[in-house]
N, C-alpha and C positions, 0 to 999 in steps of 0.2 A: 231600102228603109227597113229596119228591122222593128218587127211587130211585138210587142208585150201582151204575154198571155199570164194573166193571173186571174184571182177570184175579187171581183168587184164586190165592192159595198152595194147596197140596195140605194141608195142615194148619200151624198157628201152633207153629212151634218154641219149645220149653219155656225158660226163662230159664237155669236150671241147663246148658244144652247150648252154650250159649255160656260159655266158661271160656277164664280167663285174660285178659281181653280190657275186665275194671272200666275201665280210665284209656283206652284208645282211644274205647270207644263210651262215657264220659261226653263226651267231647270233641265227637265227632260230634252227640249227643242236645243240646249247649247250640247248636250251631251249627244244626240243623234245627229248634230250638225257638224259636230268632233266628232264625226263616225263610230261613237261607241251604242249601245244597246242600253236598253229600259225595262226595269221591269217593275210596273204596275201593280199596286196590292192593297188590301183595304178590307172589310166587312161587306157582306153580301148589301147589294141595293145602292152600293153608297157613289157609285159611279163612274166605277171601272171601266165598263166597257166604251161609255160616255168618251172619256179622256185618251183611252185605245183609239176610238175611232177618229179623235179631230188630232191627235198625232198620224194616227196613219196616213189622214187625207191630206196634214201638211206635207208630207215627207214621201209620200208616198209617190208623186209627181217627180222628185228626185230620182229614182230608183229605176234601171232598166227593165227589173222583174219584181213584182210584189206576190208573194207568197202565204195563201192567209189560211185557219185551220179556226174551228173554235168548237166545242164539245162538248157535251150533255152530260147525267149521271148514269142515266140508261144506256151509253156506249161506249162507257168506261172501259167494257169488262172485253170488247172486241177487237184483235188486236191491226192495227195499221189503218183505222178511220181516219186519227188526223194524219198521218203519211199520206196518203191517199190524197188528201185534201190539199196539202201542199206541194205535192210531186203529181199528184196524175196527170194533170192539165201540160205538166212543162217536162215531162221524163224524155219525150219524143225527142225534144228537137237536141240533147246531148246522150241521147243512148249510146250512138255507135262509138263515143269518146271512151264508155265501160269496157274492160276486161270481162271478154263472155262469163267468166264467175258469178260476177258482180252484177252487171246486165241479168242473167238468169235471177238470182238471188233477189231482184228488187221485185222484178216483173212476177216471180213467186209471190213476194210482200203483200205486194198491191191487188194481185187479180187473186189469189190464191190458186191458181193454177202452174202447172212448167214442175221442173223438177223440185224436190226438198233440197232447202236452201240448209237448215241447219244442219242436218245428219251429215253433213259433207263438212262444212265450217261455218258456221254462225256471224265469224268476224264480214265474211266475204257482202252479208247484208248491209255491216255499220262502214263497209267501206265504200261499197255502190252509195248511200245517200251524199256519205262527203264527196265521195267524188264528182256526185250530180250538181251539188253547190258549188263546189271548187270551178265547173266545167260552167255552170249558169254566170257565178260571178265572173268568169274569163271572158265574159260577152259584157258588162255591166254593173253596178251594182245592185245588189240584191239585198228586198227587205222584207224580212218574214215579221209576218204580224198573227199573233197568237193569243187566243183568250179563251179564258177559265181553264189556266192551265192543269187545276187542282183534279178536272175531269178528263186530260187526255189520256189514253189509252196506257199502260205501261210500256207497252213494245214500241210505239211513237215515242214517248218519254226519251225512254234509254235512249233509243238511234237521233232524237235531237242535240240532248245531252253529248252524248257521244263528238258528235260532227263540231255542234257550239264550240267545244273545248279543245278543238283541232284548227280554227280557221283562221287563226293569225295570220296576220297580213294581209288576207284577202277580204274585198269590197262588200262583205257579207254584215249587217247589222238583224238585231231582232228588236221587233217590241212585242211586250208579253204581257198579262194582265190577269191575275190568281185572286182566289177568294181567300182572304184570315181573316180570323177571327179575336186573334190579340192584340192588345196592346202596343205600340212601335216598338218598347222598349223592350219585348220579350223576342222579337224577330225569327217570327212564326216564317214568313220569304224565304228564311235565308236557304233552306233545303229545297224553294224552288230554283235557287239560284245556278245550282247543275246545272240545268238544262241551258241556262244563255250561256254567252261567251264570256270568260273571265271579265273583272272588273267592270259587267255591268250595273250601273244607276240603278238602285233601288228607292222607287216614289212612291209613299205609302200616297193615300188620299183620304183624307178625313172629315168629319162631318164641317156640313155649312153652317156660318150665324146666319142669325133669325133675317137678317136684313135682304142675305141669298135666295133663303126659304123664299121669301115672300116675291123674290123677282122671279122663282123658278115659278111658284104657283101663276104668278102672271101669265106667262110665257105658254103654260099649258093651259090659258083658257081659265081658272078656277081666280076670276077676276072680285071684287067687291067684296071680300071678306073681312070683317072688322080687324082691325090690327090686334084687336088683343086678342081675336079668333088665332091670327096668322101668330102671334106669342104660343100659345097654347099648344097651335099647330108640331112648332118648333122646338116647343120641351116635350110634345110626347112621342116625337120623333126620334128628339136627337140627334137630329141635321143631317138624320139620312134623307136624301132625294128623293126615293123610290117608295120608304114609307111616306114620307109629305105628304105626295102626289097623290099615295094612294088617301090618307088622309084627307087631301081638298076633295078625291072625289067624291068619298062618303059621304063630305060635308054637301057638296056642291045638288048630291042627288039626293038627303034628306028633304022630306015634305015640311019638318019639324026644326029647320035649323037651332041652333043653342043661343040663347041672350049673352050677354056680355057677360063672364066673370061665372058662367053655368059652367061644367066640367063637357068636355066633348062626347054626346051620345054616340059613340063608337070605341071598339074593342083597342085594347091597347097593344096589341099582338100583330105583327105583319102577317104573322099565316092567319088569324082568325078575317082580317081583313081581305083576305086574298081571300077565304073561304066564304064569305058573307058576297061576296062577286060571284062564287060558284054554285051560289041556291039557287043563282037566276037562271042555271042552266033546266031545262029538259032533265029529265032520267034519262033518256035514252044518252041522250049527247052527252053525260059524266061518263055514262060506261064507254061511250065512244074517245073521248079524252082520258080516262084513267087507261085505254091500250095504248094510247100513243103517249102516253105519263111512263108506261110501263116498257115500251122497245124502242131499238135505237135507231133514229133516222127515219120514222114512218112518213108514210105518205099514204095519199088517200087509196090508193090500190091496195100498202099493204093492210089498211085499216077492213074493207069492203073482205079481202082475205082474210080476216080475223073473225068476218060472222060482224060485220056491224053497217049494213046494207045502206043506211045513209049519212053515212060517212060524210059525204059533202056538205048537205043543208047543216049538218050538227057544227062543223067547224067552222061553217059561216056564222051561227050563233056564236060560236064559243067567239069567234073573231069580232064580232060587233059587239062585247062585252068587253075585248082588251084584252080577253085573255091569249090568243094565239093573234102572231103579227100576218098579215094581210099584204104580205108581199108580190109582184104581180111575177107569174111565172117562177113562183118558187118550189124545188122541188119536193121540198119537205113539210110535213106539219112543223111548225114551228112554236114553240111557247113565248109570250113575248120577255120573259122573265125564270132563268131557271128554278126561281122562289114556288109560283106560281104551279109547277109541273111535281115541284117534291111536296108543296101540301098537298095536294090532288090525292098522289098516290098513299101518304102519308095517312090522309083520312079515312081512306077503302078501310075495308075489311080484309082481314086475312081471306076469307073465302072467294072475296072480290077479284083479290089481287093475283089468286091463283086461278082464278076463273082468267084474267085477263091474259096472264103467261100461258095458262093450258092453250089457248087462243093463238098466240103469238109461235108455240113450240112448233105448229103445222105452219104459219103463213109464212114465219120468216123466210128469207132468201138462204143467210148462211149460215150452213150449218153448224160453226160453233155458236151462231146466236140462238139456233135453233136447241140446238143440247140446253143450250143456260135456262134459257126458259121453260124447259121440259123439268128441269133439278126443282126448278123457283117453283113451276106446280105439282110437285113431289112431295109427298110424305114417308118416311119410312124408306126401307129395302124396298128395292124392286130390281131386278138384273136387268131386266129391258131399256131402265133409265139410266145403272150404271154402265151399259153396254155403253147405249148412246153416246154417256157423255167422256167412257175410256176413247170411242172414236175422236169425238171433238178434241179432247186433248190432243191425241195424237197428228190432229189435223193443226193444229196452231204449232205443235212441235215441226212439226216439216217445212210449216212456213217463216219459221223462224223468231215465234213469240213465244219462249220457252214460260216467263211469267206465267202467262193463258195458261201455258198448259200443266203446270202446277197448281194453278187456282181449279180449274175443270177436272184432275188429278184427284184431289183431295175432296170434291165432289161426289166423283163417281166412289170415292171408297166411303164415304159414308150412305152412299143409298146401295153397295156393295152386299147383299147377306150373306150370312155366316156358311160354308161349305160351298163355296163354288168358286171359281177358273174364271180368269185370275183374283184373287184372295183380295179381300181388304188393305193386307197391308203390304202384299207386292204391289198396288197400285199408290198408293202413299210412297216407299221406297221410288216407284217410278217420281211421284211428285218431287220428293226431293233432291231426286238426279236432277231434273229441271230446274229445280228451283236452282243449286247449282249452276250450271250452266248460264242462267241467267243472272248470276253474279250476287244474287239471294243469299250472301253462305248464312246468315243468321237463321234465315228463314227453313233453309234446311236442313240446318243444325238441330231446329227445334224439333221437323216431322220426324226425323231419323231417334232422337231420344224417345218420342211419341212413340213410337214404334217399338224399340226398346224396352221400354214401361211393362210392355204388355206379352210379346213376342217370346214364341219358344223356339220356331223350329230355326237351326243351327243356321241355314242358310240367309235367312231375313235378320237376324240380328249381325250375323259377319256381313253383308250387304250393308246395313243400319252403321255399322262403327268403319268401314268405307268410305262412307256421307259422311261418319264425324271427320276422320283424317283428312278426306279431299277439304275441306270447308274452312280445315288450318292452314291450308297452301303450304307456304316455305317454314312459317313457325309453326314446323313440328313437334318442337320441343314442346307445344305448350299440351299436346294432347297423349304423353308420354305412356301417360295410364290407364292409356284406352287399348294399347298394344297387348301387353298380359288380357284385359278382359276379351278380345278380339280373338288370341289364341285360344284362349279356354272354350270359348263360343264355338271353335271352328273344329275342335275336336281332334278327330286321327282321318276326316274328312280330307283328301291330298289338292280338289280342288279349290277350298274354301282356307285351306291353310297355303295355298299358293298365293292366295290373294293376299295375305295379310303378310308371309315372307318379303310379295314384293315391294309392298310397302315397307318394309322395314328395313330392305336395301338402301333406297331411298330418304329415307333417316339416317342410316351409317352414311350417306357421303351429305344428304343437306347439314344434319343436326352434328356430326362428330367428325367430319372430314376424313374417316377411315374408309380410302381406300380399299382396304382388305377386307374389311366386314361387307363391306358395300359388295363387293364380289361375292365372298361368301352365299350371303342371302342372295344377291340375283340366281347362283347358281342350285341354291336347295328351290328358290321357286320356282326354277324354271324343271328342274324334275320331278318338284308335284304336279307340276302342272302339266307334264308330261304324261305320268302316271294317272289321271285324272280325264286323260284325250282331252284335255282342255288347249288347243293346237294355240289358239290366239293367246291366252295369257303365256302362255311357254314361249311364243316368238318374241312378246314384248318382255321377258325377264331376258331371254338369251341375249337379244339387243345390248341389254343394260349391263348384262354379265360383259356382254365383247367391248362395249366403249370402257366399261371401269378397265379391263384388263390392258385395252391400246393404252388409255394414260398413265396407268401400272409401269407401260414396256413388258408385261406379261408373257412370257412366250407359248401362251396356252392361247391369246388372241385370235390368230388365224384357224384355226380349230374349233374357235367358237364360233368365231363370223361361220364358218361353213354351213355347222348346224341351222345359225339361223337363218342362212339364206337358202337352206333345204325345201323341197314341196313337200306338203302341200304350202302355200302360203296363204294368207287374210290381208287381203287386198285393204281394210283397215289399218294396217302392221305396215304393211309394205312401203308406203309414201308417207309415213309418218315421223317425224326429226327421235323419235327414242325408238325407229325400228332398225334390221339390221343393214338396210341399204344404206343406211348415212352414219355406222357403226364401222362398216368395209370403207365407205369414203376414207372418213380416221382415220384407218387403219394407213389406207396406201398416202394420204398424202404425208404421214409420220413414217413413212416407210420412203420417200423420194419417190414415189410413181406419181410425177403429176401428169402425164399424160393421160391413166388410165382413173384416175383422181377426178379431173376434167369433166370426162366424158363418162364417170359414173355421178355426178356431181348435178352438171348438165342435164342428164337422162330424169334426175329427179325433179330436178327444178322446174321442167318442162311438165311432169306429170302431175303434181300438187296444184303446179295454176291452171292445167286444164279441167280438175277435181275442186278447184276453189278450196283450197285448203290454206288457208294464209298464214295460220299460226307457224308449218312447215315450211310455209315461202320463205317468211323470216328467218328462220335458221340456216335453209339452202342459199338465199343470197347470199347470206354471211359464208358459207364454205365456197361458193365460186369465189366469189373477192376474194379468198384468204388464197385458193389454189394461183390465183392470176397476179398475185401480188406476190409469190414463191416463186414463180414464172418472170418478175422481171417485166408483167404488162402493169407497170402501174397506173398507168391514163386509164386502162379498163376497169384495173383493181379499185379506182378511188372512184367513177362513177357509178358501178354494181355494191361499193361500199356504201355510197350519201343514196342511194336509190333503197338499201335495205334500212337503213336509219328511218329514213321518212316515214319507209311501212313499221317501224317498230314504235318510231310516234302515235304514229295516226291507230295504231293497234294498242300498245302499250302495253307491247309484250316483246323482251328481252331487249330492252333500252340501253339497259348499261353493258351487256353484249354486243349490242349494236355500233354503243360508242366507242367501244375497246378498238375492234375492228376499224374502224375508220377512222380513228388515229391513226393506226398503222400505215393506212392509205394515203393518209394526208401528211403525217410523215416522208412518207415515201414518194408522193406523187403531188401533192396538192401545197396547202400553207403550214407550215411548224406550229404555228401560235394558236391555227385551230388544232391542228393535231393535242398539243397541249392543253386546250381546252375541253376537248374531248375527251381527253385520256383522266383528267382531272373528276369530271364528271363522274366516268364507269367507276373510279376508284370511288368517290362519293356515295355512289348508289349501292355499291358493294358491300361496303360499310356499315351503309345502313342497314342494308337487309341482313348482315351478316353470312354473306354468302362468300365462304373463303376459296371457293374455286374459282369463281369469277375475279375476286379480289386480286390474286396471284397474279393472272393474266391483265388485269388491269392495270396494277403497277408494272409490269413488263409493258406493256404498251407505253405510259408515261415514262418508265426508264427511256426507252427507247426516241421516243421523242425526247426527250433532255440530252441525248445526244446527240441526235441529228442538230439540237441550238445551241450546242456547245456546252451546253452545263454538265461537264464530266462527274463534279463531285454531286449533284443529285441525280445523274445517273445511277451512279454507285448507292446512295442510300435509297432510290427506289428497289433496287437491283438485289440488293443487300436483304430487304425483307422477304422479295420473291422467294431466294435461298430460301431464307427460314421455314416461309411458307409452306414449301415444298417438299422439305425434309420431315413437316411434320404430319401432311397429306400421306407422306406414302408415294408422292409420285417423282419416279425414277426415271423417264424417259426423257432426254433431254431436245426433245422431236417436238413436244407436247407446247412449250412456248418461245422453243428457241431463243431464249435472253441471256444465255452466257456467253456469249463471245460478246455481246453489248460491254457483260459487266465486267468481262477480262479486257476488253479495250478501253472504259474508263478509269478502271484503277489503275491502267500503264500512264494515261495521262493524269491521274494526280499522283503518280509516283509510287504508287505502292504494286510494286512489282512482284514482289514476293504473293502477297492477297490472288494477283492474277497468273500467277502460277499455279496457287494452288486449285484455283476456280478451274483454269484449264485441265490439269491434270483427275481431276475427279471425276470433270465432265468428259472425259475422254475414255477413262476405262469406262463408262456406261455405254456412250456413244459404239465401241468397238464391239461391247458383248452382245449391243441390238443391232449392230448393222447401219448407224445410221451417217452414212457418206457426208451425206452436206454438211452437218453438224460438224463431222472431223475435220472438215476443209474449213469451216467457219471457224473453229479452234487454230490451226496452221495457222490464218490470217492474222489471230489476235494474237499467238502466240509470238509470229515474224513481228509483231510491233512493240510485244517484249522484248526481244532480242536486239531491235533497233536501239530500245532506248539503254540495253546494257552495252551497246557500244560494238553489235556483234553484226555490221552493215552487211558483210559475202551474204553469211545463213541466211539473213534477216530475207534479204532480195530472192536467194533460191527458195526460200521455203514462200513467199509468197507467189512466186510468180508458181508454184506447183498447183497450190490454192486456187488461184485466178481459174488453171486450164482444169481444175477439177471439178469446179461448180460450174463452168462452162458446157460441161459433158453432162452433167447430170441438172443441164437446167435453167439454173439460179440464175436469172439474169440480172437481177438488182445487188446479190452478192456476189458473184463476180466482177462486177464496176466497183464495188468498194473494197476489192481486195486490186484491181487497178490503180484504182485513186491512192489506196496505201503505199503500192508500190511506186506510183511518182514521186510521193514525197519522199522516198528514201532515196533515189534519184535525185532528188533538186539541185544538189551540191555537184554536181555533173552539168559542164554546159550543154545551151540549148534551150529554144525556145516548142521546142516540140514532146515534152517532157508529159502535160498532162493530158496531151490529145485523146490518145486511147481511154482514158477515163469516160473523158468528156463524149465521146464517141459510146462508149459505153450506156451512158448515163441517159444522152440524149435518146438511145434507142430503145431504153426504158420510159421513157418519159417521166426522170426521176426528177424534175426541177429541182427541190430543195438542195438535191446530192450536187444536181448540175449549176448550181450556182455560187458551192462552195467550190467545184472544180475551178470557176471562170476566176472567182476571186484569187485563188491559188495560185493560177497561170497565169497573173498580173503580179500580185506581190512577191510570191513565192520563189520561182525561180530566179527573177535575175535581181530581187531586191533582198532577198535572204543574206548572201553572204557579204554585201559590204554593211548589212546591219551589224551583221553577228562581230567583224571584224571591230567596230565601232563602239559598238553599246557592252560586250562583255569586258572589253576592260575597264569599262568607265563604273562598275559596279563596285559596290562596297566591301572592305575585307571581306567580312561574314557572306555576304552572300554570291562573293567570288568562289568561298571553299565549297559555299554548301553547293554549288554552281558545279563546280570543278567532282565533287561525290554522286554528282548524279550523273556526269558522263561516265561514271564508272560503273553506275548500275548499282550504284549503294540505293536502299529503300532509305525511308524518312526515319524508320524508328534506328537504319544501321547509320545514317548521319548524326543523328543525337546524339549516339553512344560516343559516336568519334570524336565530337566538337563537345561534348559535355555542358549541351544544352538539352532541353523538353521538345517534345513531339511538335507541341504548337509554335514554339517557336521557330521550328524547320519548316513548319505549313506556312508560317505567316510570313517567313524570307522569302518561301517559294510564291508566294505570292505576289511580293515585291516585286522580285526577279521575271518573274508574267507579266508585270506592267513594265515596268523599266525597257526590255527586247521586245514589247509587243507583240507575246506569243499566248498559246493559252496551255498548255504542258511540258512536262519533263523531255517526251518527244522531240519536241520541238528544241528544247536546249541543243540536245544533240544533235540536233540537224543546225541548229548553229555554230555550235564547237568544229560540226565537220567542215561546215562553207568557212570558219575562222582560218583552219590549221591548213584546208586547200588553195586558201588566198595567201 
């Protein structure tokens, strides 16, 4: 029997106690019944938590795990309370299902102890919670119930958010319940909306009529009040609940109650009326409630540890007042209204309130709560408090709540004074890396101007306009003019002018897709930064230098990789997707080493997941699948492919890289129609980002699927821009996406032979001055299928069958089955039923299905149905497109048959077209291998 461990309600509120509220929670009840998610919002008091709770209790019975979180103002600022609160109870029973990254990285989150989780990769945190759901809902469904979401922590925030917007299709729903304060129609929610799962229910809840009022007052006892009392009640409430109520009691415990039509002797104000509750308190017991007004999660220990020795009798008071709930075994003081706990503190004194924090700065347990409250009873500079709270930050940095640690960042640099170690505004620069990291870029776009404004010395402002450039991501074009101030900033400094050259590498290949510049600048920064002993920035320019120069075809490449794979090395540098271990991969799999491709490939892949490094992960999957799919393993290529896609979702980072990739895969190994969906995608996203590196290779991936489904003429027009693309990249190496023997074998099927001549012959003087073998065999192939279709069958067959035993040697085993399968078809016309076995044999040992199921179809229609077609159906064809028929066995192109027949282009396209339906074929090709089975029968 498997046991449900979650966070119990203190009792199942009774149905009767939710009033007024029939047509909201039917609404919510069909949409959580439809498995989708809720999310709750309204004005403070008005009965949010109310409606929270009698959906949870209906729903909650459903659910194999319920997962509950709910949060104060005073625990905002700490990062992973509500994690804690919804994972800690249930992490156990699916830990061992975590990738030790992941596993460490949470166990970090939650206890703040074990290694730093972010200094390694940050993602490795937002992947351990989905995964913890992903692994809970595999056992059940699961339902997370969350309220006053407007107070959960930021670092819970993000890693909910994060997960919510990943859990499609899985048994995971939320209900959530936030404080607004607008209007429906201003839809103040919708920025809570992040954190649930797309498309869920937004249910505002709005005040009650008077008629509700008066059953609620029933309900809680505040019985016999004149009805024009309960009117009155009603309009100076507003049909808030929580003011009513508190309304009836004033009324209920005046001595003096009001005559009929007299105005109500009480304050018109919820907090006045909250605070007209709190005269009744003790002096002692306010100071003892404004500590726990003031920290997050007290308890009577840590109250007695703050200097307020009777802690207990005071909350008992404050509890027999209403104002903290009286829960039995509850571990916290509690307020029974977060209203209640913000006038309290509200009403202090400044002196009070810092009396209460200086208090809290010794008792707390941890110590970022402890730093906060040390800041909060702070005045002025003091180094001892900016120490503290540089510690705190850096402590929520290692745990991986980068937010925190730009909030306590920014802190410690204002109680920072002027001449000391570390400076005011290197500790703000630090803020803003953080904020950074934590996906803040506005946020840290502002400190680093901040910073700016004021900053002289050359280092903090070339650091400062770093933060501006990092904050622009890919549209770097938009911060163009921060490049010249950045130089000027950094002086004839070699290590501060390296920084900003290699940024501007990275500009020449995002912003201008030059190739050459892009080199250029990696390689001036990587000898400032030489010049400068700056070892790490120079390994990560040299990196950048050797990949621009491998997709160059450079012949300065291998010379660089050496550099950069020289000692000393920065173990940061080393396992990193822009260092020079995955710059040398490039290199040799563009070179036909996939053996050593493999196993330098592998070595990495293996050292990032045991570092948790996941943004790396992504990329090295993507290089295993691409080596094992060169390799001819396409069953391995296509599930290392859909295995790195997942992580580039669930990450959302290099998505449409992902999906380029695994077209290929799925191309090659899996279904065409996703391949095509995918490859359609990467093009999309490419697009939009306007990233024309990726775009190239994206439409090379969609070419390429358009031929594996036959669609030769949009092979050719994706194939067609690649070209272009590429000639104005800069990039020469024809190893880099391998897409021309694609587009020289779809223009021989739509006939335009000439076009694939030329494509061949250009790719081929490159191909021979880089050395690159497979490339030239892949050319032979496309070449032998020009030659076919001009009628030149001996060459055609020798040159292919050379092809076959060349990428057999060096490899290729998915291209040597389709330089196979070409050669049976130029076989057909030859009897025998054993024609396209080797193919198929081929194909199968690949695990190429797509390719293998055009064989099978092949080896049915093709050989022994071929030539009484051809013999049949070509004479039955019409004058015009007997000649145009009869020009293409000759090897004439389309524009040299127009000239002959003194007709248009299109109308040579549109006969041949004809002529495709009529024989039942789908190319020129094909003609000729009917003319030949004609002339041989």
């Amino acid at each position: 029997m498997t046991v449900r461990r979650d966070f119990k309600e203190p009792a199942r509120p009774r149905p009767d106690l939710v009033i007024g509220r029939d047509e909201l929670c039917a609404g919510a009840r069909e949409q959580l019944a439809g498995g989708g998610s809720v999310l709750v919002h309204g004005p403070a008091g008005i009965g949010k938590s109310t409606v929270l709770r009698s959906l949870a209790a209906d729903y909650g019975e459903q659910a194999r795990t319920v997962l509950r979180c709910s949060a104060t103002e005073s625990e905002s600022h700490l990062p992973f309370l509500a994690l804690a609160d919804l994972l800690g109870l249930v992490v156990d029973e699916v830990a061992d299902q975590l990738p030790a990254p992941q596993r460490t990285a949470l166990e970090s989150a939650l206890t703040g102890r074990g290694e730093s989780t972010l200094q390694r990769d940050g993602l490795a945190l937002r992947l351990a919670v989905l995964s913890t759901l992903r692994a809970l809902a595999a056992r059940g469904p699961v339902l997370i119930v969350a309220d006053d979401l407007q107070w959960l922590d930021p670092a819970s925030t993000e890693l909910l958010g994060f997960a919510a917007r990943r859990l499609g299709g899985t048994p995971v729903q939320m209900l959530c319940a936030v404080r607004t304060h607008t209007a429906p129609q201003a839809q103040e929610h919708d920025r809570y909306l992040s954190v649930a799962p797309p498309d869920t229910l937004a249910v505002r809840v709005g005040p009650l009529p008077r008629t509700q009022i008066a059953a609620l007052l029933d309900h809680r006892g505040y019985t016999g009040l004149p009805r024009s009392t309960v009117r009155d009640i009603h309009r100076t409430s507003g049909g808030n609940p929580l003011f009513a109520l508190e309304l009836g009691r004033a009324l209920v415990e005046s001595t003096t109650p009001p005559s009929p039509g007299e105005p109500l002797p009480v304050p018109t104000s919820l907090r006045a009326l909250v605070l007209n509750r709190l005269e009744a308190l003790s002096a002692e017991a306010r100071r003892t409630l404004l500590v726990a007004s003031a920290g997050a999660r007290p308890t009577l220990a840590l109250l007695r540890a703050a200097g307020r020795p009777n802690a207990e009798a005071e909350t008992a008071q404050a509890a027999a007042l209403g104002l903290l709930l009286t829960e039995r075994d509850a571990p916290y003081v509690r307020f029974t209204h977060p209203l209640i706990s913000a006038a309290l503190y509200a009403q202090a004194s400044a002196q009070e309130r810092r009396a209460a924090h200086a208090a809290l700065s010794t008792a707390a347990g941890d110590p970022i709560e402890r730093a906060r409250h040390l800041a909060l009873a702070s005045t002025g500079a003091d180094p001892g408090v900016a120490e503290r709270l540089g510690e705190a930050a850096a402590a929520a940095r290692d745990r991986g709540a980068p937010s925190v640690a730009a909030e306590l960042g920014l802190l410690a640099a204002r109680h920072t004074p002027a001449d000391t170690t570390p400076a005011a505004d290197e500790r703000r620069l630090q803020a803003a890396e953080d904020a950074l990291t934590a996906g803040e870029t506005d946020f840290a776009r502002d400190i680093a101007h901040e910073v700016l404004a004021r900053a002289t010395e050359p280092a903090d402002r070339v650091r400062a306009w770093m933060v501006v450039i990092d904050a622009a991501g890919h549209a770097m074009a938009e911060v163009d003019a921060v490049f010249p101030q950045a130089l000027t900033d950094a002086g004839d400094d070699p290590r501060l002018l390296a920084l900003v050259h290699y940024q501007l590498a990275w500009r020449a290949l995002l912003v201008e897709g030059d190739f050459d510049r892009a080199r250029e600048e990696g390689a001036l920064a990587a000898d400032l930064a030489a010049r400068a002993g700056d070892r790490r920035n120079e390994l990560l320019a040299l990196a950048f230098q050797a990949q621009s120069e491998t997709l160059m075809g450079h012949p300065d490449a291998p010379v660089t990789i050496k550099r950069a794979l020289r000692e000393p090395q920065d173990p940061r540098v080393a396992c990193d997707h822009n260092g020079a271990g995955y710059a040398r991969f490039r290199w040799l799999i563009m070179s036909d080493q996939l053996t050593e491709a493999r196993k330098t490939i592998s070595g990495l892949l293996r050292e990032v997941r045991r570092r948790g490094m996941v943004e790396a992960e992504v990329h090295f999957l993507r290089g295993l699948a691409e080596t094992e799919l060169r390799a001819g393993h396409c069953g391995r290529a296509l599930d290392l492919a859909r295995e790195g896609l997942r992580l580039a979702r669930d990450t959302g980072i290099g998505e449409a890289a992902s999906a380029m990739l695994t077209s290929l895969a799925e191309a090659a190994g899996g279904e065409v129609e996703r391949a095509l969906t995918l490859a359609r995608e990467a093009v999309g996203r490419a697009e939009e980002d306007g990233d024309v590196l990726y775009l190239s290779r994206a439409l090379a991936a969609l070419g390429h699927a358009q031929l594996v489904a036959g669609d030769a003429a949009g092979t050719v027009g994706s194939l067609r821009r690649v070209r272009e693309l590429e000639e104005g990249l800069g990039v020469t190496d024809p190893a880099r996406g391998r897409w021309q023997g694609d587009l020289a074998e779809a223009l021989v099927r739509t006939g335009d032979l000439a076009e694939a001549q030329d494509v061949i012959d250009a790719t081929r003087a490159r191909a021979l001055r880089l050395g690159r073998e497979s490339v030239l065999a892949v050319l032979d192939r496309a070449e032998a299928l020009a030659r076919a279709a001009r009628g030149e069958s001996v060459p055609a067959e020798r040159q292919l069958t050379s092809a076959q035993d060349r990428l057999a040697k060096l490899g290729y085993g998915l291209e040597e089955a389709r330089a196979a399968y070409a050669l049976a078809g130029l076989r057909t016309h030859k009897p025998g039923p054993t024609s396209y076995d080797e193919a198929a044999r081929l194909f199968r040992r690949c695990r190429a299905m797509p390719w293998l199921r055009q064989v099978e179809t092949a080896a049915v229609t093709g050989a022994a149905a071929q030539p009484p077609l051809a013999a049949a159906a070509l004479d039955t064809l019409a004058a015009t497109e007997r000649q145009v028929a009869a020009l293409v066995m000759e090897g004439a192109t389309n524009r040299e048959i127009a000239a002959r027949l003194f007709i248009s282009v299109k109308t040579v396209e549109a006969t041949l077209t004809r002529v495709y339906r009529k024989l039942g074929i789908r190319s020129r090709v094909d003609i000729v291998r009917l003319a030949a089975g004609h002339h041989s029968a």
